[in-house]
N, CA, C and O atoms as a MOPAC input file, in Angstrom:
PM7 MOZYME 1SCF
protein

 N   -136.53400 1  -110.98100 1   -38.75400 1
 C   -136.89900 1  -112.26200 1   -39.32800 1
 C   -138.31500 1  -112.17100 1   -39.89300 1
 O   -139.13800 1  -111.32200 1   -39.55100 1
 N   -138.52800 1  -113.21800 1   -40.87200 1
 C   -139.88200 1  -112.91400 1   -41.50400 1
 C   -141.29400 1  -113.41500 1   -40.66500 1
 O   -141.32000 1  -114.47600 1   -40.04100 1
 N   -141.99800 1  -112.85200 1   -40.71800 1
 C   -143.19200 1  -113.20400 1   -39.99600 1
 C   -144.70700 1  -113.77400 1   -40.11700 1
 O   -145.57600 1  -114.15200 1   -39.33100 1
 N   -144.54800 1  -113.62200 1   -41.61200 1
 C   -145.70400 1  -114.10400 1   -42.53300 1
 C   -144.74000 1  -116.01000 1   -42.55200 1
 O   -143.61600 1  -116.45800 1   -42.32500 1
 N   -146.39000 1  -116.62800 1   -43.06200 1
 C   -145.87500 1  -118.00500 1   -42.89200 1
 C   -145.45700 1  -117.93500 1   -44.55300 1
 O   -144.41800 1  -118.47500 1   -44.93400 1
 N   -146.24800 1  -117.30800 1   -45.38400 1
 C   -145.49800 1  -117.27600 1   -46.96000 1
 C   -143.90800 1  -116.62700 1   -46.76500 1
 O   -143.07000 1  -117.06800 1   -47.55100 1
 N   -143.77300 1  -116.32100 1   -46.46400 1
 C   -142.45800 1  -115.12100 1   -46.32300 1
 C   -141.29700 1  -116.69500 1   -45.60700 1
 O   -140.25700 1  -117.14000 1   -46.09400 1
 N   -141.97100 1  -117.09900 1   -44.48200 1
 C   -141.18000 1  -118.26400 1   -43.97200 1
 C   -140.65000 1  -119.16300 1   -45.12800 1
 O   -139.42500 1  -119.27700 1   -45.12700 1
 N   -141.39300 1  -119.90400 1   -46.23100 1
 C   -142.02800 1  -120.42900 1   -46.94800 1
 C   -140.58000 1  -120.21600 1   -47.86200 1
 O   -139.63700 1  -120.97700 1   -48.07800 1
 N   -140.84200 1  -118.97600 1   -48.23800 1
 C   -140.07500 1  -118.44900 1   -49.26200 1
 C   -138.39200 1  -118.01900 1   -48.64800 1
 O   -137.53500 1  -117.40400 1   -49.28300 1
 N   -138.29200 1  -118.50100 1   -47.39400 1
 C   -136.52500 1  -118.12700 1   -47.19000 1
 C   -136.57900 1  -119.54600 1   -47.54700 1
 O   -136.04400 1  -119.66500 1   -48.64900 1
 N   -137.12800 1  -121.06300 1   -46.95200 1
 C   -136.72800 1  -122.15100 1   -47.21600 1
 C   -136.91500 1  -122.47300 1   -48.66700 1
 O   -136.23400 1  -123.40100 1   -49.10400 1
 N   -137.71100 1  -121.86800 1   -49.46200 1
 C   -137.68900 1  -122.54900 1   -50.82400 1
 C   -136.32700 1  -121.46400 1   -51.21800 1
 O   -135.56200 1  -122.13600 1   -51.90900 1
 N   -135.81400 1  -120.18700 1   -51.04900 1
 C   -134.92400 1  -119.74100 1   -51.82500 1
 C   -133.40800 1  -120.13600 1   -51.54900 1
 O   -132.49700 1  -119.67300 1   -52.23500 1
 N   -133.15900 1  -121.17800 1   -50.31500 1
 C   -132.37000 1  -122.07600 1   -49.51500 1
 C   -132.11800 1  -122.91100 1   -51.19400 1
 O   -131.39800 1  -122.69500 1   -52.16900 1
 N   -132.80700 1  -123.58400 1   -50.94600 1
 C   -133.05600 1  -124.78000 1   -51.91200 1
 C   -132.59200 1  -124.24600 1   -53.41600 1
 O   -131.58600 1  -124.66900 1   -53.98600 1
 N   -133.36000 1  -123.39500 1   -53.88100 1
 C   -133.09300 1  -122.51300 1   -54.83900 1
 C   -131.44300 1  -122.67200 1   -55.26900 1
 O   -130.98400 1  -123.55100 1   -55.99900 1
 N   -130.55400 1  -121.37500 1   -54.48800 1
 C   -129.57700 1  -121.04300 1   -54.30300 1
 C   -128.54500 1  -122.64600 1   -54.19700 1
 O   -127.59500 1  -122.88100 1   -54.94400 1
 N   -128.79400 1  -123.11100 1   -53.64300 1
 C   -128.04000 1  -124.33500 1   -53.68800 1
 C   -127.87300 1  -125.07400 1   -54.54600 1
 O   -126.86400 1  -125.77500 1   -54.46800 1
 N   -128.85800 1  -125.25400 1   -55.83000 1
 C   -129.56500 1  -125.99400 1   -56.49200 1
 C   -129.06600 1  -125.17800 1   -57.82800 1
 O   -128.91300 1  -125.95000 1   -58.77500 1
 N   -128.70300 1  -123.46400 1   -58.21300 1
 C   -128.21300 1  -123.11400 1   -59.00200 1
 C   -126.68300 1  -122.89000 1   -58.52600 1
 O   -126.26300 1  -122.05100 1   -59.32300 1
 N   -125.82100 1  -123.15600 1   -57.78800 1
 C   -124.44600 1  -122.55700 1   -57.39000 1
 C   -123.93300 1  -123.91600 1   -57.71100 1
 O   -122.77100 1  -124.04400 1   -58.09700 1
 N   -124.83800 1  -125.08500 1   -57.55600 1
 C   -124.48000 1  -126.78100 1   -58.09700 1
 C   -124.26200 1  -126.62300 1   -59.57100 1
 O   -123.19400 1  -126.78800 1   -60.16000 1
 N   -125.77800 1  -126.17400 1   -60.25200 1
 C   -125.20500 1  -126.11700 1   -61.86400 1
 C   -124.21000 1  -125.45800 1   -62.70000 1
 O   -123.66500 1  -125.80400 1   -63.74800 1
 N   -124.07500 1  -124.02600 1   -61.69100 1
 C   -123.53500 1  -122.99900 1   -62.17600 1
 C   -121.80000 1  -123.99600 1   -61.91000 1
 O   -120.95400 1  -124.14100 1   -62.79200 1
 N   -121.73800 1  -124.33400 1   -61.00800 1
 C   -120.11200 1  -124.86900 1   -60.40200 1
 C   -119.92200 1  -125.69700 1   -61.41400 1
 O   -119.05900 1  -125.48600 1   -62.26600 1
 N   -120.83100 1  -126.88300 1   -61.42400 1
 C   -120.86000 1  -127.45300 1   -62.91900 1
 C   -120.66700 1  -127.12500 1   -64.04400 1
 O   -119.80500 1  -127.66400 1   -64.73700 1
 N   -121.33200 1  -126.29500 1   -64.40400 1
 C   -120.80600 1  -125.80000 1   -66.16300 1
 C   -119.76300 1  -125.13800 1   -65.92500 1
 O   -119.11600 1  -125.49100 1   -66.91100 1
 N   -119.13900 1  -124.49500 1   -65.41400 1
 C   -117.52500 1  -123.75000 1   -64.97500 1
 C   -116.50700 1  -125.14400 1   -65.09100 1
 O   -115.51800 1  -125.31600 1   -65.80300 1
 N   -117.05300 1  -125.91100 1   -64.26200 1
 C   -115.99200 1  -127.09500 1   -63.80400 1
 C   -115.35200 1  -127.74100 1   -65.87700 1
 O   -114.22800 1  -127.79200 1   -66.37700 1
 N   -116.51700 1  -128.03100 1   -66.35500 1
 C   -117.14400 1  -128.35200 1   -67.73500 1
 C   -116.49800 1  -127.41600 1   -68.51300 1
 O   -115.84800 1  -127.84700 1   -69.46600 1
 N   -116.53600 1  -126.18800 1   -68.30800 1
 C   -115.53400 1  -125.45600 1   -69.48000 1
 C   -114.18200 1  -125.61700 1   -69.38300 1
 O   -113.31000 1  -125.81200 1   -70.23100 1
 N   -114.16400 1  -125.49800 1   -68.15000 1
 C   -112.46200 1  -125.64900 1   -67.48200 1
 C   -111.45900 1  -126.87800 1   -68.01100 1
 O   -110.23600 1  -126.90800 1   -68.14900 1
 N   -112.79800 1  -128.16700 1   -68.31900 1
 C   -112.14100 1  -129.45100 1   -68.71700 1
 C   -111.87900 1  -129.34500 1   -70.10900 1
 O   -110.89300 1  -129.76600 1   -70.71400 1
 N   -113.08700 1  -128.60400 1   -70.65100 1
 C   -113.05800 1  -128.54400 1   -72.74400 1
 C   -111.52300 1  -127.47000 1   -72.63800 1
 O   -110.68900 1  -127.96900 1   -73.39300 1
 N   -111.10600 1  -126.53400 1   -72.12600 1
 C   -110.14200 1  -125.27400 1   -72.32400 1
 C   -108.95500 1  -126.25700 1   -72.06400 1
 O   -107.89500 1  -126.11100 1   -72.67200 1
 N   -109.20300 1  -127.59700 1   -70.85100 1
 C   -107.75500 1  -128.11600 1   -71.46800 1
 C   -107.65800 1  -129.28800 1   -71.81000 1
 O   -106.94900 1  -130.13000 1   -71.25900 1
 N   -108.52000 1  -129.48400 1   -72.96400 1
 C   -108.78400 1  -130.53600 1   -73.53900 1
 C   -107.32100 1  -130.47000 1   -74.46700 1
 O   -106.92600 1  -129.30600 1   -74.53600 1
 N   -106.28600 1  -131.60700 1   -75.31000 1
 C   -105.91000 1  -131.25800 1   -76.56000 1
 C   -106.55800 1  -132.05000 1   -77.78000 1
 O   -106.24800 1  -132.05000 1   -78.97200 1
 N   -107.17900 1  -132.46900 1   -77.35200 1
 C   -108.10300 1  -133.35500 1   -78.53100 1
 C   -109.07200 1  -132.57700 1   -79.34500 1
 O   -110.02600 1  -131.96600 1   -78.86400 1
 N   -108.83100 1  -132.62400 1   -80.35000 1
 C   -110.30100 1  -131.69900 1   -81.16800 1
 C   -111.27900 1  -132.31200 1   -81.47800 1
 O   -112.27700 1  -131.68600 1   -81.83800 1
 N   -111.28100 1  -133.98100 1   -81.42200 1
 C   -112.12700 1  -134.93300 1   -81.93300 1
 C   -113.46500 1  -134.60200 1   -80.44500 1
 O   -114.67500 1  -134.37600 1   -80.47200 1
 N   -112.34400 1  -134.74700 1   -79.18600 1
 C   -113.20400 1  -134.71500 1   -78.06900 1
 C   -113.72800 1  -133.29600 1   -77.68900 1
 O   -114.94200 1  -133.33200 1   -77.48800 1
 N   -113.19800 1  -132.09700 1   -77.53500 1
 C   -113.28400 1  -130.94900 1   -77.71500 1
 C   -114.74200 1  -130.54300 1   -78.29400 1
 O   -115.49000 1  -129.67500 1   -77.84500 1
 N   -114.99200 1  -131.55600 1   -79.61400 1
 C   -115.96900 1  -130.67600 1   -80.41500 1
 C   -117.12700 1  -131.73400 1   -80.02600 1
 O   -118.25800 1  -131.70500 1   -80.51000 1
 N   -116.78600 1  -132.43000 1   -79.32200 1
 C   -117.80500 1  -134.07900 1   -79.42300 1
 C   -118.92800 1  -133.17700 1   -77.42400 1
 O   -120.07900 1  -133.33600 1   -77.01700 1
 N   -117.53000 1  -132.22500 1   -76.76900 1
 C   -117.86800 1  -131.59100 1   -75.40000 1
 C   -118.91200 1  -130.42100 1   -75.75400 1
 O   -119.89500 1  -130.01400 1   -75.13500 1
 N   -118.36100 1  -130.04200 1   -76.93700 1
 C   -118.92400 1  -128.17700 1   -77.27200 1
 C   -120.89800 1  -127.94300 1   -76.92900 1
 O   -121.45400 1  -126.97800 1   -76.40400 1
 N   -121.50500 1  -129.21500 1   -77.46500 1
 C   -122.84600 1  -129.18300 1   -77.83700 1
 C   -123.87900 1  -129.26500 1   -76.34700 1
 O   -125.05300 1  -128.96500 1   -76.13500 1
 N   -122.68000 1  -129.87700 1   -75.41700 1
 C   -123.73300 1  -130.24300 1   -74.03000 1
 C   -123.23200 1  -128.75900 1   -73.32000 1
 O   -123.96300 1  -128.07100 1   -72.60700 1
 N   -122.00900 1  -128.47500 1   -73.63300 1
 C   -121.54500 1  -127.33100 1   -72.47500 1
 C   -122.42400 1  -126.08300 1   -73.23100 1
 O   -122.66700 1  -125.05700 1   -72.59600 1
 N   -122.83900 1  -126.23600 1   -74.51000 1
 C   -123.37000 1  -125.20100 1   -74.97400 1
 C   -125.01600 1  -124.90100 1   -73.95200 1
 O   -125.32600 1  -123.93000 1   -73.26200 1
 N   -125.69900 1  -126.04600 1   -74.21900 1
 C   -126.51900 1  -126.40000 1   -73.71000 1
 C   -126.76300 1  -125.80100 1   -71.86000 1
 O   -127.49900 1  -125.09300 1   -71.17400 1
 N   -125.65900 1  -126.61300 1   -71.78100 1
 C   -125.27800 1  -126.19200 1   -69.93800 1
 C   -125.82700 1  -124.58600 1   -69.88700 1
 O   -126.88700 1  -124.30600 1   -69.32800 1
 N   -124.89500 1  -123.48100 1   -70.59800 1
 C   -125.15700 1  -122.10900 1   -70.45300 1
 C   -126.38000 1  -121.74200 1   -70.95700 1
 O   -127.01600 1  -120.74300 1   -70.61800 1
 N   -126.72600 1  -122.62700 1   -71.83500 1
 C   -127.91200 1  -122.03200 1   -72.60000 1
 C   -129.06900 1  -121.84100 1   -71.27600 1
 O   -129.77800 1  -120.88800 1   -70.95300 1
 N   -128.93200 1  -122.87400 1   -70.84300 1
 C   -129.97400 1  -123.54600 1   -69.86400 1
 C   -129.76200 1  -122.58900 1   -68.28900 1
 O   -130.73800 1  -122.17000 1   -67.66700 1
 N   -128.34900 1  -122.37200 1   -67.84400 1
 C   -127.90600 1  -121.34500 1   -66.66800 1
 C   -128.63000 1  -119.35000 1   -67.28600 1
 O   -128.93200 1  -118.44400 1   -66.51000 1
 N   -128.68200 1  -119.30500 1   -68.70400 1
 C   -129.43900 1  -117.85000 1   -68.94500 1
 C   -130.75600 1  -118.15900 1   -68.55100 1
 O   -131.42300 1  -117.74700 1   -67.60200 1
 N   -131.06900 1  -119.14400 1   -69.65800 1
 C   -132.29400 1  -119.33300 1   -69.47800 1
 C   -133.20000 1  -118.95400 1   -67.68000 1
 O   -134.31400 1  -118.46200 1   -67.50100 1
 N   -132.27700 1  -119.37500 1   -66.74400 1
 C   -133.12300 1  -119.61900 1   -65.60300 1
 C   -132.27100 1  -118.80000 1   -64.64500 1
 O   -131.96000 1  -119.19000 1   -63.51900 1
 N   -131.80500 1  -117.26500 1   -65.34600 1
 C   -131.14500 1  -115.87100 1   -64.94300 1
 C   -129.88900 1  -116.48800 1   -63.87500 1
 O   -129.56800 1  -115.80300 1   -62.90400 1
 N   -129.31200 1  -117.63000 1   -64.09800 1
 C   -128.04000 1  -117.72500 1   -63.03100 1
 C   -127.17200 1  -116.94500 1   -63.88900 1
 O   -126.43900 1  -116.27600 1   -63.16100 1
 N   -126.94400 1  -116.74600 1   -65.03500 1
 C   -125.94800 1  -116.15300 1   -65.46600 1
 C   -126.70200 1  -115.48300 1   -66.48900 1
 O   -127.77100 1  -115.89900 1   -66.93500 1
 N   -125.88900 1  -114.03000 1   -66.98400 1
 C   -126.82300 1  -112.91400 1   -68.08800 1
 C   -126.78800 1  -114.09900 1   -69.48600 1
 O   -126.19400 1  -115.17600 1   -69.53300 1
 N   -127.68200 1  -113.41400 1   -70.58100 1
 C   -127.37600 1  -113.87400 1   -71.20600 1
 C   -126.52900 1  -113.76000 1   -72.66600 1
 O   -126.47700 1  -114.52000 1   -73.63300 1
 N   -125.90800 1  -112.49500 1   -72.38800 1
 C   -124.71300 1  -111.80600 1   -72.98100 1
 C   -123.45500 1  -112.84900 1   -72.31400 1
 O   -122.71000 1  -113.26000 1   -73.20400 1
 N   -123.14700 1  -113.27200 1   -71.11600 1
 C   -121.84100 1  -113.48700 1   -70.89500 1
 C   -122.06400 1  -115.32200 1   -71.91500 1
 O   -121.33800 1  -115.88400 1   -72.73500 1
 N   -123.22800 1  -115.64800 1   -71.37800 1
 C   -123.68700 1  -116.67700 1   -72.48900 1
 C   -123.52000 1  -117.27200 1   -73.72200 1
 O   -123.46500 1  -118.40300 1   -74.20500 1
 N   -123.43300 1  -115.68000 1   -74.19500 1
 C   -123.26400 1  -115.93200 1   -75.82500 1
 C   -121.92100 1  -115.83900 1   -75.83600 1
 O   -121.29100 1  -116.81700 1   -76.23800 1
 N   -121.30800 1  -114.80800 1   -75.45800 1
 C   -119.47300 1  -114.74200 1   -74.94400 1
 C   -119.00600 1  -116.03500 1   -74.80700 1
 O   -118.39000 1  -116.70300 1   -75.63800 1
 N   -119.42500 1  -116.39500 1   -73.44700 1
 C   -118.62700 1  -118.34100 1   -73.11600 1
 C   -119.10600 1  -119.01200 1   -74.25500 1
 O   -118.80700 1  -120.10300 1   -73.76800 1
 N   -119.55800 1  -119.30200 1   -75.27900 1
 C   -120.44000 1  -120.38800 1   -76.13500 1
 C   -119.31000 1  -119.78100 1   -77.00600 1
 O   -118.33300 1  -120.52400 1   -77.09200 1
 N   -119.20100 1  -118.44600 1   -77.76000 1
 C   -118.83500 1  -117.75300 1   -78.72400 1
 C   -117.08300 1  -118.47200 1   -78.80000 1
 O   -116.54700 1  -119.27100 1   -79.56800 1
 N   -116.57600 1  -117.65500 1   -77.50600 1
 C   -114.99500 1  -118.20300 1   -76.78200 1
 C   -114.97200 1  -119.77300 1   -77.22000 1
 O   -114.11600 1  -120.22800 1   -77.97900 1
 N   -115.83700 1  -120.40500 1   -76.74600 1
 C   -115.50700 1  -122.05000 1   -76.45100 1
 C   -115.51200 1  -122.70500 1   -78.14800 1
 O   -114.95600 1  -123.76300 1   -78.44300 1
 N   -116.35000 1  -121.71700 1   -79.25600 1
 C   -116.07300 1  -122.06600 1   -80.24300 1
 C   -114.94500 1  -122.18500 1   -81.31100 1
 O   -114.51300 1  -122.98100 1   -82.14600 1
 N   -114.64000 1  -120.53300 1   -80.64300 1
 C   -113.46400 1  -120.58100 1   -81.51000 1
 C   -112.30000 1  -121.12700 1   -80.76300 1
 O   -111.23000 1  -121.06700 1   -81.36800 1
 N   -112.29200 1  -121.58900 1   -79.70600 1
 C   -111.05800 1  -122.29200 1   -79.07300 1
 C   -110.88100 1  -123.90400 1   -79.79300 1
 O   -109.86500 1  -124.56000 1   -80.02400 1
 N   -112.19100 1  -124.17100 1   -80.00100 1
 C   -112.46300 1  -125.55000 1   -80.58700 1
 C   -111.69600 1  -125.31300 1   -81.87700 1
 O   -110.93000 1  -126.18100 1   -82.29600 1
 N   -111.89400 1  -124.04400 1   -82.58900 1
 C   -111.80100 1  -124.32600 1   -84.04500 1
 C   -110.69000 1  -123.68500 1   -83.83500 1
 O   -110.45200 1  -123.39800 1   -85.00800 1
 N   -110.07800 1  -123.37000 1   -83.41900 1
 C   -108.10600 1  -123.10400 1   -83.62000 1
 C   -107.51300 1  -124.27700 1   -83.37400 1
 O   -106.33200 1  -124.35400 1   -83.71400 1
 N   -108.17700 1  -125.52700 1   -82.70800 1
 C   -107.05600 1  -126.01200 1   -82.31900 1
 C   -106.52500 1  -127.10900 1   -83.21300 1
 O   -105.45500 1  -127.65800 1   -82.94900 1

């Protein structure tokens, strides 16, 4: 166990942390999951700009790379525009 009071410090702030990105991360998953079975294209494309956002924002702050990023954004576009 850690023994420094910073070291203490830092299991409870990375507690917080971890909880705090597995919330957003569950979130934007939950969020794609709803646009993929959307059949509306009106609503679909009206979803695309915040969920874009969502990932933009999960690279940004290393929960997710930011290659799979451009992938999910890339995917979610052209799913929009086939349908």
């Amino acid at each position: 166990m850690a023994n420094h009071k910073s070291a203490l410090k830092r299991v409870r702030s990375d507690k917080a942390k971890t909880l705090r990105n597995k919330y957003q991360h569950k979130t934007t998953r939950n969020a794609i999951r709803n646009l993929r079975a959307t059949t509306d294209k009106a609503e679909a494309e009206k979803l695309l700009p915040s969920i874009s956002g969502m990932l933009d924002k999960l690279a940004k702050k290393n929960i997710i790379h930011k290659n799979k990023a451009a992938n999910l954004k890339s995917g979610l576009a052209a799913h929009v525009a086939n349908m």
